[in-house]
SENU-333193 format. One record per residue (C-alpha): z, y, x. Coordinates in steps of 0.02 Angstrom, whole numbers, plus 50000, padded with zeros to 5 digits. Layout:
residues N
{pz:Z&py:Y&px:X} .
...
end
This chain:
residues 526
{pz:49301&py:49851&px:56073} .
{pz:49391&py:49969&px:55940} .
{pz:49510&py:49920&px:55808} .
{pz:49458&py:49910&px:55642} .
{pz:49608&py:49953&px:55584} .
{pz:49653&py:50123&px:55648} .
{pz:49709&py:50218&px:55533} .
{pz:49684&py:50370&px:55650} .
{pz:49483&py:50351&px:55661} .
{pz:49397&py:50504&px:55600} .
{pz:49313&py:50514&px:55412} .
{pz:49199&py:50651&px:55352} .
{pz:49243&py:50599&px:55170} .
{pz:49350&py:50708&px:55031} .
{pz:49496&py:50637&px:54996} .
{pz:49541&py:50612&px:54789} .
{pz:49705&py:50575&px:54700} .
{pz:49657&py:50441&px:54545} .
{pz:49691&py:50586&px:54422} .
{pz:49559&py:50713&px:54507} .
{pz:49430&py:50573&px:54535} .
{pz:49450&py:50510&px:54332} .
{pz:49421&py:50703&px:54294} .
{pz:49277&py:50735&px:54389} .
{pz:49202&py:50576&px:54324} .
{pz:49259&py:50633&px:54149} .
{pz:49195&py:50822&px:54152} .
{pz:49019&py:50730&px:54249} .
{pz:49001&py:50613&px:54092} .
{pz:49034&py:50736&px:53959} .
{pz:48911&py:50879&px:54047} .
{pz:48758&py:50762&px:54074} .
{pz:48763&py:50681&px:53897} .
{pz:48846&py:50827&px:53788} .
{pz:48733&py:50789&px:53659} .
{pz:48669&py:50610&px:53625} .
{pz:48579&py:50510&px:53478} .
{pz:48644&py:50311&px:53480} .
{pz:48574&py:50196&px:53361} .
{pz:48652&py:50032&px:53354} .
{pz:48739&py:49917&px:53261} .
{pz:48948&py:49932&px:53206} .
{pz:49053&py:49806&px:53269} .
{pz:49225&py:49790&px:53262} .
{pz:49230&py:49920&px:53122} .
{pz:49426&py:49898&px:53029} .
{pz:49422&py:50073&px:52923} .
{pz:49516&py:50237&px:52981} .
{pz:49675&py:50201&px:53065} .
{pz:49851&py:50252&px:52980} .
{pz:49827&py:50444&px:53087} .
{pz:49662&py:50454&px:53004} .
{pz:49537&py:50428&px:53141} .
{pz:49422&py:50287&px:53148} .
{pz:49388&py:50159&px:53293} .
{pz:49257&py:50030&px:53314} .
{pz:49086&py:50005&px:53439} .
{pz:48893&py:50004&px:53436} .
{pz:48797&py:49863&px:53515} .
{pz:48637&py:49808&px:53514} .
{pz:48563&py:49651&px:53594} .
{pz:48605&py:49700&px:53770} .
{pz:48758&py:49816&px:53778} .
{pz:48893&py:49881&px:53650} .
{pz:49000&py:50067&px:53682} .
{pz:49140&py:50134&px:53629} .
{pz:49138&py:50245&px:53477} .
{pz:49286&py:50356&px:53408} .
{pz:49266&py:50467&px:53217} .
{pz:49387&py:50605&px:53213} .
{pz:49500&py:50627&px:53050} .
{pz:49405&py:50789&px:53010} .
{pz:49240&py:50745&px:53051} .
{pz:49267&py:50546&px:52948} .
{pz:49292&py:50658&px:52796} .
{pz:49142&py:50754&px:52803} .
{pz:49013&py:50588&px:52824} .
{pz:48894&py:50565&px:52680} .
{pz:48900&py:50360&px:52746} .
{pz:49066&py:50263&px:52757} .
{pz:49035&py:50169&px:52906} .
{pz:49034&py:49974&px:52867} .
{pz:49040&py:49810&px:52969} .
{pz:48852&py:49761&px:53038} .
{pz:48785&py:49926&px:52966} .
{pz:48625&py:49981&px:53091} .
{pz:48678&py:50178&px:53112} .
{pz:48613&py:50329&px:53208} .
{pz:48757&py:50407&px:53280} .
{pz:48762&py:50590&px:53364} .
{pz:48909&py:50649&px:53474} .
{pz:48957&py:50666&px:53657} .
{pz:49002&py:50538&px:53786} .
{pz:49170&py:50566&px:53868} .
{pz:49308&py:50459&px:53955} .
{pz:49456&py:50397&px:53922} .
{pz:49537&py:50422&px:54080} .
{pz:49691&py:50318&px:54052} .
{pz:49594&py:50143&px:54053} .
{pz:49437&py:50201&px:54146} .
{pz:49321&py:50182&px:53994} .
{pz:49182&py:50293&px:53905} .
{pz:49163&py:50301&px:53733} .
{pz:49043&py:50419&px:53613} .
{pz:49122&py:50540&px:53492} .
{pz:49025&py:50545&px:53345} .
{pz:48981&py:50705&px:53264} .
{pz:48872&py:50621&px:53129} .
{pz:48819&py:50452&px:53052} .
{pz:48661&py:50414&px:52973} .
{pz:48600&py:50248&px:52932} .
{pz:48430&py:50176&px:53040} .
{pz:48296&py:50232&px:52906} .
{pz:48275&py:50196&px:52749} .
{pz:48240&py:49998&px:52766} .
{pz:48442&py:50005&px:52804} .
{pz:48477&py:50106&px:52671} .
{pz:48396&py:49991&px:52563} .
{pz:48468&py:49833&px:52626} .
{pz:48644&py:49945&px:52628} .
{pz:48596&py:49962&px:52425} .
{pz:48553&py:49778&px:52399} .
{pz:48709&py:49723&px:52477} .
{pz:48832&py:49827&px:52411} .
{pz:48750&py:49789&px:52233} .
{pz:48763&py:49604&px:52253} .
{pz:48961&py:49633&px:52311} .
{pz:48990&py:49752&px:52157} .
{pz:48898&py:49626&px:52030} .
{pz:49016&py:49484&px:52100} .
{pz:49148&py:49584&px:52012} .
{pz:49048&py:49598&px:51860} .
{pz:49046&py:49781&px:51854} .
{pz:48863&py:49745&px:51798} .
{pz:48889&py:49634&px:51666} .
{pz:48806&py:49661&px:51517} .
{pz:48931&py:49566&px:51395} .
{pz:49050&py:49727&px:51451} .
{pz:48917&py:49864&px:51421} .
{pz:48975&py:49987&px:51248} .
{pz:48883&py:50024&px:51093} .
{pz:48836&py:50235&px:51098} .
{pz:48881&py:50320&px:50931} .
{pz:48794&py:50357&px:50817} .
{pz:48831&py:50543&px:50786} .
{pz:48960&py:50593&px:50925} .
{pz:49046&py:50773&px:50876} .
{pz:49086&py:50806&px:51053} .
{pz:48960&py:50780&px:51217} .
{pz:49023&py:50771&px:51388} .
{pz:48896&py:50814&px:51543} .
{pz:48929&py:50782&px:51739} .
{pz:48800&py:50877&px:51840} .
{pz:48756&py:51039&px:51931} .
{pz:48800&py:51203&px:51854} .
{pz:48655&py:51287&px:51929} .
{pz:48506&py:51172&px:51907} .
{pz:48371&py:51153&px:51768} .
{pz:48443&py:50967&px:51699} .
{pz:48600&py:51040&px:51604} .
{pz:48456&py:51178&px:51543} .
{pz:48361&py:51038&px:51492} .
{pz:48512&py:50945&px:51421} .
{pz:48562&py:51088&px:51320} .
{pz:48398&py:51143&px:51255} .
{pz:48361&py:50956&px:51180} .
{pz:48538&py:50923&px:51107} .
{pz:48500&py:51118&px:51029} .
{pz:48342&py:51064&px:50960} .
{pz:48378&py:50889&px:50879} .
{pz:48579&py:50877&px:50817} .
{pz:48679&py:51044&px:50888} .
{pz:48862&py:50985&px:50938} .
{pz:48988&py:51021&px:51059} .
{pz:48958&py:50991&px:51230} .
{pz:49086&py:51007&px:51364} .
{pz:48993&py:51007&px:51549} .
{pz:49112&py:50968&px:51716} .
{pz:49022&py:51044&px:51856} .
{pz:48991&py:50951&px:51996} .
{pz:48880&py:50931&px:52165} .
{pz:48764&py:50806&px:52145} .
{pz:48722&py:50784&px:52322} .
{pz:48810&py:50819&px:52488} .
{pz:48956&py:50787&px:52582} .
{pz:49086&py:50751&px:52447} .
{pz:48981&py:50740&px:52297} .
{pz:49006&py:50565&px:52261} .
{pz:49199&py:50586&px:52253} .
{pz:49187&py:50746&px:52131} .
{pz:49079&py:50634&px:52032} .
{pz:49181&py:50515&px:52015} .
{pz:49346&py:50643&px:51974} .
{pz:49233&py:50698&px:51830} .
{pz:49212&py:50535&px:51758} .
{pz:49402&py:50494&px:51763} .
{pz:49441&py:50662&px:51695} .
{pz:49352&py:50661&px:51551} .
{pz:49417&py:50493&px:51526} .
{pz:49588&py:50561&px:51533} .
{pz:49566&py:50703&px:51388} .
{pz:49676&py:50662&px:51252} .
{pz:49607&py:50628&px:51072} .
{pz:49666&py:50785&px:50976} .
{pz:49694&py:50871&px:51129} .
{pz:49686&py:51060&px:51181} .
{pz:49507&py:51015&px:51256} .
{pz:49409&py:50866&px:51157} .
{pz:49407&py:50723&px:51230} .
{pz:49214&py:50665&px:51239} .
{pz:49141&py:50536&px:51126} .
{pz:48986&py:50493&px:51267} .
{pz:48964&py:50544&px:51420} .
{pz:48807&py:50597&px:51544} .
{pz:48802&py:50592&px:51705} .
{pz:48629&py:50687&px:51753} .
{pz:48523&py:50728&px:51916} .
{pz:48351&py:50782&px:51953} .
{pz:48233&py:50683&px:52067} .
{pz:48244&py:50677&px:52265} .
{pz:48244&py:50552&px:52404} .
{pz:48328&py:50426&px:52420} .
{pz:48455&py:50513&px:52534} .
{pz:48474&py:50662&px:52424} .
{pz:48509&py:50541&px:52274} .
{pz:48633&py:50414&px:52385} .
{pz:48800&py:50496&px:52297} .
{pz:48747&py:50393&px:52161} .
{pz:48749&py:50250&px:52273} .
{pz:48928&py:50261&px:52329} .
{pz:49054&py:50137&px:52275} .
{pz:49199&py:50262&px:52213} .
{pz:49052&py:50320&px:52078} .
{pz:48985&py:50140&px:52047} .
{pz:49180&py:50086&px:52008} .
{pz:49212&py:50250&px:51895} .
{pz:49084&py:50249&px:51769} .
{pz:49119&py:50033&px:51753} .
{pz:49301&py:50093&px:51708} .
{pz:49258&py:50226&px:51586} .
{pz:49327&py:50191&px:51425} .
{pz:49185&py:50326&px:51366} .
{pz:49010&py:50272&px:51326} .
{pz:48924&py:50328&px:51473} .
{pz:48755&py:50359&px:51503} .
{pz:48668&py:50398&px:51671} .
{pz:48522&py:50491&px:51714} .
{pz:48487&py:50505&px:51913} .
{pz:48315&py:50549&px:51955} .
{pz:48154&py:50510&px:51876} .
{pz:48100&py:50358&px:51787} .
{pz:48055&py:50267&px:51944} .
{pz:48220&py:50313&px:52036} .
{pz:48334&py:50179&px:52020} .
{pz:48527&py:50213&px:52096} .
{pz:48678&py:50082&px:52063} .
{pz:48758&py:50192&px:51939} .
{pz:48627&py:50141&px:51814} .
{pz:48693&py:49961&px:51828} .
{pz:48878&py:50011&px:51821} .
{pz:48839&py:50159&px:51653} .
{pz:48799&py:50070&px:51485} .
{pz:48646&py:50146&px:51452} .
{pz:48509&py:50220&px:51569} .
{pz:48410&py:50365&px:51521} .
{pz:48249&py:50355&px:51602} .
{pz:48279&py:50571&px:51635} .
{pz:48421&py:50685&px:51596} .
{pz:48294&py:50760&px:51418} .
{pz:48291&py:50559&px:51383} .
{pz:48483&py:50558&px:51404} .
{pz:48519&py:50686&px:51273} .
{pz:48389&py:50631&px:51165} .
{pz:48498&py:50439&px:51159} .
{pz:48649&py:50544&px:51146} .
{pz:48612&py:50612&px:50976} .
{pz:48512&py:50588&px:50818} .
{pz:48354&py:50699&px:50753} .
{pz:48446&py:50797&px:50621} .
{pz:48309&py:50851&px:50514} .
{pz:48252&py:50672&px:50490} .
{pz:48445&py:50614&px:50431} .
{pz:48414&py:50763&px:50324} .
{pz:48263&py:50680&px:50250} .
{pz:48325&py:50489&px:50264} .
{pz:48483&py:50560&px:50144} .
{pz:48367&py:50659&px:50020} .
{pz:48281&py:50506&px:50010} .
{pz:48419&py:50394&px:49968} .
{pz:48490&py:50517&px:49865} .
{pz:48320&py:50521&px:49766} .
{pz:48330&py:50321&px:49752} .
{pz:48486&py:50333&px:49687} .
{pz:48460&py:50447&px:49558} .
{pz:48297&py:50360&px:49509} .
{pz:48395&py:50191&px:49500} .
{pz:48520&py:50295&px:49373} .
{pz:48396&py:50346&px:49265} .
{pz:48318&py:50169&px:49262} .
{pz:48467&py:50099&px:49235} .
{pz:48529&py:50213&px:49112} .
{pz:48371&py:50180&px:49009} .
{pz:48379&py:49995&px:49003} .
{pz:48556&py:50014&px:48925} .
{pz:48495&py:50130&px:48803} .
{pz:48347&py:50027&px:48762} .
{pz:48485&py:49854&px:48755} .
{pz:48601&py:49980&px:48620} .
{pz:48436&py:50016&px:48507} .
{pz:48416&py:49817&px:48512} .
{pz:48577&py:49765&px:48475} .
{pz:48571&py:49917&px:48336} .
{pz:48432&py:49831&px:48268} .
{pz:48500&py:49655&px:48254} .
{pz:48653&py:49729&px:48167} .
{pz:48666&py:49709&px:47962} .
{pz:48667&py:49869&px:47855} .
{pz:48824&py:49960&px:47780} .
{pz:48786&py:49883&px:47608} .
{pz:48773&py:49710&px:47660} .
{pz:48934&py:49697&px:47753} .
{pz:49017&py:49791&px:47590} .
{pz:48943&py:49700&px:47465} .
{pz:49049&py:49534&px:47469} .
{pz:49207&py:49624&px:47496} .
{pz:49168&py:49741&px:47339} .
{pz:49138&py:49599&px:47239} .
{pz:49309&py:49515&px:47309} .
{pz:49411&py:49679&px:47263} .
{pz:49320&py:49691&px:47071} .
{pz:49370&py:49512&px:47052} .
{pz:49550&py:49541&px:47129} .
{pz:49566&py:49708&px:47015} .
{pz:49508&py:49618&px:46828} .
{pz:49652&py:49466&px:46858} .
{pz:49792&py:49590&px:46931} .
{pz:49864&py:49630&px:46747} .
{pz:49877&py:49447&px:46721} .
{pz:49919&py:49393&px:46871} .
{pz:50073&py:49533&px:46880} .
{pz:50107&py:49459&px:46721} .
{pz:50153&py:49280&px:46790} .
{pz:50199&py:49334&px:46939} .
{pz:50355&py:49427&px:46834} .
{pz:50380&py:49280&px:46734} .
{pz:50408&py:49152&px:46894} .
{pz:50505&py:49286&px:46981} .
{pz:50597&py:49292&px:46822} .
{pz:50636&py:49107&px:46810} .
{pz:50647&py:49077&px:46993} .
{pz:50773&py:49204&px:47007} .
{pz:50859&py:49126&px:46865} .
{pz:50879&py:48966&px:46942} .
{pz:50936&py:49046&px:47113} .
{pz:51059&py:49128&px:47004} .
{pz:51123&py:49001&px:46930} .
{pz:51204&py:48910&px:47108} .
{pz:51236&py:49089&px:47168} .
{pz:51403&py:49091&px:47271} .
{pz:51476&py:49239&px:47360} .
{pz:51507&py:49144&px:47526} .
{pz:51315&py:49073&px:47523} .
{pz:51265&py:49244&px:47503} .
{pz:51369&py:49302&px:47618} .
{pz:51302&py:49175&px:47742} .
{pz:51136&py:49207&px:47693} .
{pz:51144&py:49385&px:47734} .
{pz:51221&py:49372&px:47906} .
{pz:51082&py:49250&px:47947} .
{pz:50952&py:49364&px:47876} .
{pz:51043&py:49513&px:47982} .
{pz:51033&py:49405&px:48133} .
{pz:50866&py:49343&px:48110} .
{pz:50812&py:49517&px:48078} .
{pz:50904&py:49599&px:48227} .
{pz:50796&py:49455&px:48333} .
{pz:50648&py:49521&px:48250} .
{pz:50653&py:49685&px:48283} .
{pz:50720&py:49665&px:48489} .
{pz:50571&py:49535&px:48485} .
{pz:50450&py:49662&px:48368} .
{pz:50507&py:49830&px:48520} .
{pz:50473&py:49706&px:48666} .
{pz:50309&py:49647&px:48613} .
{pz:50252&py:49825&px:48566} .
{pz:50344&py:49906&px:48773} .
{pz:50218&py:49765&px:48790} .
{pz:50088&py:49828&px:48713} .
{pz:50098&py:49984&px:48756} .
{pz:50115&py:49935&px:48941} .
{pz:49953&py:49824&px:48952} .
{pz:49860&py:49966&px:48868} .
{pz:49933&py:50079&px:48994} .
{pz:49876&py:49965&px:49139} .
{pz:49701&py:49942&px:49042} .
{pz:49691&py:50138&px:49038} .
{pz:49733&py:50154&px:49202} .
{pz:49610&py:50037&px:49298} .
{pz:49479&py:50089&px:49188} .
{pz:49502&py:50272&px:49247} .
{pz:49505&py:50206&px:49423} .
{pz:49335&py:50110&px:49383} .
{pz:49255&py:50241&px:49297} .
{pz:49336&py:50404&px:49385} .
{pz:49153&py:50375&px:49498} .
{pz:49022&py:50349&px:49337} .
{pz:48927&py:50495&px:49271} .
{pz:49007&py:50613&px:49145} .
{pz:48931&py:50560&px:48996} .
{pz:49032&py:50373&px:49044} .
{pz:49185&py:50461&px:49067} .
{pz:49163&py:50555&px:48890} .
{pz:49157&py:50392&px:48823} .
{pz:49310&py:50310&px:48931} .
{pz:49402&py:50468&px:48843} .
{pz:49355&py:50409&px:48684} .
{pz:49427&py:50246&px:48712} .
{pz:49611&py:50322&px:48789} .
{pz:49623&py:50421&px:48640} .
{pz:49581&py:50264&px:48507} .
{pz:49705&py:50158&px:48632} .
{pz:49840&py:50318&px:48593} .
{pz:49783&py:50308&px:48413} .
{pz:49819&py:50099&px:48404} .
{pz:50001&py:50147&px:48495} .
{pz:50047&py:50269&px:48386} .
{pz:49984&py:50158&px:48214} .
{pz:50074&py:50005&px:48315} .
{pz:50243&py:50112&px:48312} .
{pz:50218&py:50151&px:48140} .
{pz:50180&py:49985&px:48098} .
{pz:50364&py:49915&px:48183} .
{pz:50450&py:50053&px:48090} .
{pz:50396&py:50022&px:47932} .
{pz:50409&py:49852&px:47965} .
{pz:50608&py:49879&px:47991} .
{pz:50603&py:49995&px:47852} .
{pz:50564&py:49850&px:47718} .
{pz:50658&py:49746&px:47793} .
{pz:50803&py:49842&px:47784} .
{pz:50784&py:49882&px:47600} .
{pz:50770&py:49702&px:47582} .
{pz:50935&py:49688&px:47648} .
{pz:51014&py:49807&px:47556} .
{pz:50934&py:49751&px:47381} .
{pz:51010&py:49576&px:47419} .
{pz:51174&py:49660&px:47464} .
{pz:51166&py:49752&px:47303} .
{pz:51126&py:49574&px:47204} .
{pz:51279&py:49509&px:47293} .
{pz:51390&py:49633&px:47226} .
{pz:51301&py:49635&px:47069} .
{pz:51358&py:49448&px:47041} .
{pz:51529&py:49476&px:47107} .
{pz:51677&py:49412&px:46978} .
{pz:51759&py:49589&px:47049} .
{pz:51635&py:49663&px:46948} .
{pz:51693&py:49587&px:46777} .
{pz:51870&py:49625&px:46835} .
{pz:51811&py:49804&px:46855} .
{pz:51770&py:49790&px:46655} .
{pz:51941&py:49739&px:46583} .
{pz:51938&py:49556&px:46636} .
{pz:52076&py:49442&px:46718} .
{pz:52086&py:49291&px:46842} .
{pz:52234&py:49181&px:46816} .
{pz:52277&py:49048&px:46951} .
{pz:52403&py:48918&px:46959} .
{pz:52522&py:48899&px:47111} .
{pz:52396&py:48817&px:47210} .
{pz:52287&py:48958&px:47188} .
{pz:52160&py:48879&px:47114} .
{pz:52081&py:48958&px:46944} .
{pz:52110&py:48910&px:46786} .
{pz:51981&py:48912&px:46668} .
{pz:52070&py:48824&px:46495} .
{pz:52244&py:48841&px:46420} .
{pz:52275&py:48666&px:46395} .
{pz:52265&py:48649&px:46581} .
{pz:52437&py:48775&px:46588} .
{pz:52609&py:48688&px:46520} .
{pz:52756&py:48797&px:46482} .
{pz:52861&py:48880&px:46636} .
{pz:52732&py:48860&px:46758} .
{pz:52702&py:48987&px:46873} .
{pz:52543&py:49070&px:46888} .
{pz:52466&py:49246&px:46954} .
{pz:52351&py:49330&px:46862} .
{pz:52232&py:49465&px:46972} .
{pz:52157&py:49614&px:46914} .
{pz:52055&py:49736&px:46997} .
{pz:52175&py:49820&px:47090} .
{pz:52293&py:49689&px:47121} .
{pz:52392&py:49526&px:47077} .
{pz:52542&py:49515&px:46972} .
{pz:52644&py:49350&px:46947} .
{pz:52686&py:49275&px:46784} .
{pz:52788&py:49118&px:46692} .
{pz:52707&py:49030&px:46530} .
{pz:52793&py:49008&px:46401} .
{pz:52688&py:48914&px:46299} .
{pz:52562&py:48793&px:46341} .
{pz:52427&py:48699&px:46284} .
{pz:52345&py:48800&px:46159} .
{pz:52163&py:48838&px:46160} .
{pz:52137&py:49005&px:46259} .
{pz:52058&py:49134&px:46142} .
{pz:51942&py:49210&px:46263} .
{pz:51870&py:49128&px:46423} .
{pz:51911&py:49176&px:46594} .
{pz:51783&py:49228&px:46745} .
{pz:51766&py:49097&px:46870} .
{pz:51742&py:49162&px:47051} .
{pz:51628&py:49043&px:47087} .
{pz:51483&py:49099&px:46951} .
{pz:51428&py:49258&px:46899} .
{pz:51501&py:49327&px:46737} .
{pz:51409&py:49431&px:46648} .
{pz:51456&py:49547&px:46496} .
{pz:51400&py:49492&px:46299} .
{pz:51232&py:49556&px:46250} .
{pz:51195&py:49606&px:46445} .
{pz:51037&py:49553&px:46431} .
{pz:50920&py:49494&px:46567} .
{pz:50937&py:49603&px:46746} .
{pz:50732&py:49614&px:46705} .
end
């Protein structure tokens, strides 16, 4: 019996190093399935690794393979793969010689039908409305009349035809359109770009920044309308700080940027027609307002005039309000003779007893008080008239803010009323200066009744005082003995003097300074 374990025994097989055999096996694999179709379900999907490619496998009930995305093919899928997503994938099997395993190279990725697309939808709508990027509460309020439009949509198509032609036709304004694919590999991320762009214009900017925006597509499938779909859109037009308005498809089509926009349009024609007002009917709305209000002026314009006629009515004629005062001024006119009479005759006597007590130191008192008291008066009479005039200013000048809006006729009439308010200023200056005027000849007829009744007066006529040397006057020789000295003043002076007799009667009597002298037959200052 042989040896099993000769080493020496002949062999008709081909002997293989482990690098050949792995190649054969690899260049066998790859040339029997080139091209494949896998559908199955991704597991163990992580997103593209930091050099770009993406890893992960496909399994279904039974078995699970490999599968490897390229950096440049990942960026051309329409789909982002996702964890428990049901995909068709189409690629090549190969091997992976270093840890004897096959894996598929996917070419493209396609979700299993639309039932996956769908549920792909439902569940990536029920993740984004966890965030709240569906909330209502955060939806904005269009304007009213924007000034400038912004539009994200194909160049080429009939919706910004459409767009244009209805924005044309109801209020004509500026619209700014950032061309776009709306379908296709990349679409959704251009999309997107658009809606943060515009959203980056400046206000007052070399290009207008937008005051609504449009996103618009026509109809299609599902898969021709799934850039719509994709998250990086969905998040953009939830961050715009621009109204934004979408209009994807038809009225039926329903993508989840219409959740994310604040306001669908059920077509891109609806879209524009939200986006501005009819301007022939804001036309009309105004005339008819502005008819209203015109109306309401006449109405109201009436009723005054009617309320002046009344109160013109009620109002007494020109006799009857100047018949009393007539017979006042006949009565006042037949007892002013007398009444000047008696009136002349008190002053007379009143002055004569004023007179009488008159000293030049009370007078003198009397008219530095009155010189005070009128100085007071007139700082008091020019502050109350700066006043015056002030308020009146003030008054003038809110009622020509009030009244700068009424009709012409009411500012004729608040003109009127500046010019009487000028008139009262003026008369109220006049009034103050006259007013100082009398008083000040007041003043100086008192002065002159001071100096009138002055004892240097009656010196000035030939007249002496004599005093004794305690400078007090002396009125009676019998007061005087002899050599006692005394001064005697004149008008221009004092001289001093030594009597030499005394005791006889004086032969004519001396002026006392402290009453009024007045010359024989003088008469009465009346």
């Amino acid at each position: 019996m042989s040896n099993v374990f000769d080493t020496d025994s002949p062999t008709n097989l081909t002997e293989y190093s482990v690098s050949e055999l792995s190649g054969s096996i690899k260049r066998t694999v790859e040339t029997a399935f080139d091209q494949v179709r896998v559908r199955g379900e991704i597991s163990g999907y992580r997103g593209p690794h930091s050099s770009g490619h993406a890893y992960f496998s496909l399994k279904d009930d039974r078995a699970r393979i490999d599968a490897v995305i390229w950096k440049g093919t990942f960026s051309r899928l329409r789909f982002r793969p996702e964890e428990g997503m049901e995909v068709v994938a189409t690629g090549k099997v190969t091997t992976f010689p270093g840890s004897s395993k096959y894996q598929i190279v996917i070419e493209t990725l396609e979700p299993a039908g639309a039932g996956a697309l769908m549920a792909l939808i439902e569940e990536r709508k029920r993740r984004l409305g966890a965030e709240g990027l569906f909330d209502a509460a955060r939806k904005r309020r269009l304007p009213f009349m924007p000034s400038v439009i912004g539009v994200v949509t194909s160049p080429t198509g009939a919706v910004i035809r459409d767009i244009l032609h209805r924005i044309s036709d109801r209020f004509p304004v500026h619209v700014i359109v950032w061309p776009v694919k709306v379908q296709g590999d990349g679409s959704g991320e251009e999309v997107a770009n658009a809606i943060r762009g515009f959203n980056g214009f400046q206000a007052g900017g070399e290009i207008p920044r937008p005051d609504v925006l449009i996103v618009a597509r026509g109809g299609g499938s599902l898969e021709d309308l799934w850039s719509f779909n994709d998250e990086i859109v969905v998040r953009a037009a939830a961050e715009s700080e621009v109204p934004l308005i979408s209009a994807v498809g038809h009225e039926t089509d329903w993508t989840l940027i219409d959740y994310a926009a604040d306001v669908r349009a059920p077509t891109p024609t609806g879209a524009a027609e939200m986006a501005v007002p009819v301007k022939a009917e804001l036309d009309a709305q105004v005339s008819a307002l502005s008819a209203r209000l015109q109306g309401c002026m006449s109405r109201q314009m009436d009723h005054r005039r009617q309320s002046v006629r009344a109160l013109m009515r009620a109002l007494p004629s020109l006799d009857q309000l100047l018949a009393l005062p007539r017979r006042r001024f006949d009565e006042a006119a037949a007892g002013l003779g007398r009444g000047l009479e008696l009136n002349t005759i008190n002053k007379r006597r009143s002055f004569e007893r004023t007179a009488s007590h008159l000293r030049p130191d009370v007078l003198s008192n009397r008219i530095a008080e009155r010189r005070q008291m009128l100085a007071e008066r007139m700082t008091r009479a020019e502050r109350t008239v700066e006043r015056s005039i002030d308020r009146s200013r003030s008054r003038v000048g809110r009622a020509d803010a009030v009244f700068a809006s009424l009709p012409t006729r009411l500012k004729t009439q608040t003109a009127r009323i500046r010019d009487h308010l000028a008139n009262l200023s003026r008369h109220a200056d006049t009034a103050v200066r006259h007013q100082l005027t009398r008083a000040r000849g007041e003043l100086s007829a008192q002065d002159r009744v001071l100096q009138s009744l002055s004892y240097k007066n009656v010196l000035n006529r030939g007249y002496a005082v004599i005093r004794d040397d305690e400078n007090r006057p002396v009125s009676q020789a019998a007061a005087l003995s002899v050599g006692v000295g005394i001064s005697i003043e004149f008008a221009d002076g004092r001289v001093g003097a030594v009597t030499t007799e005394g005791g006889a009667p004086p032969r004519k009597r001396l002026a006392r300074p402290d009453e009024p002298s007045m010359p024989p037959k003088q008469g009465s200052l009346f």
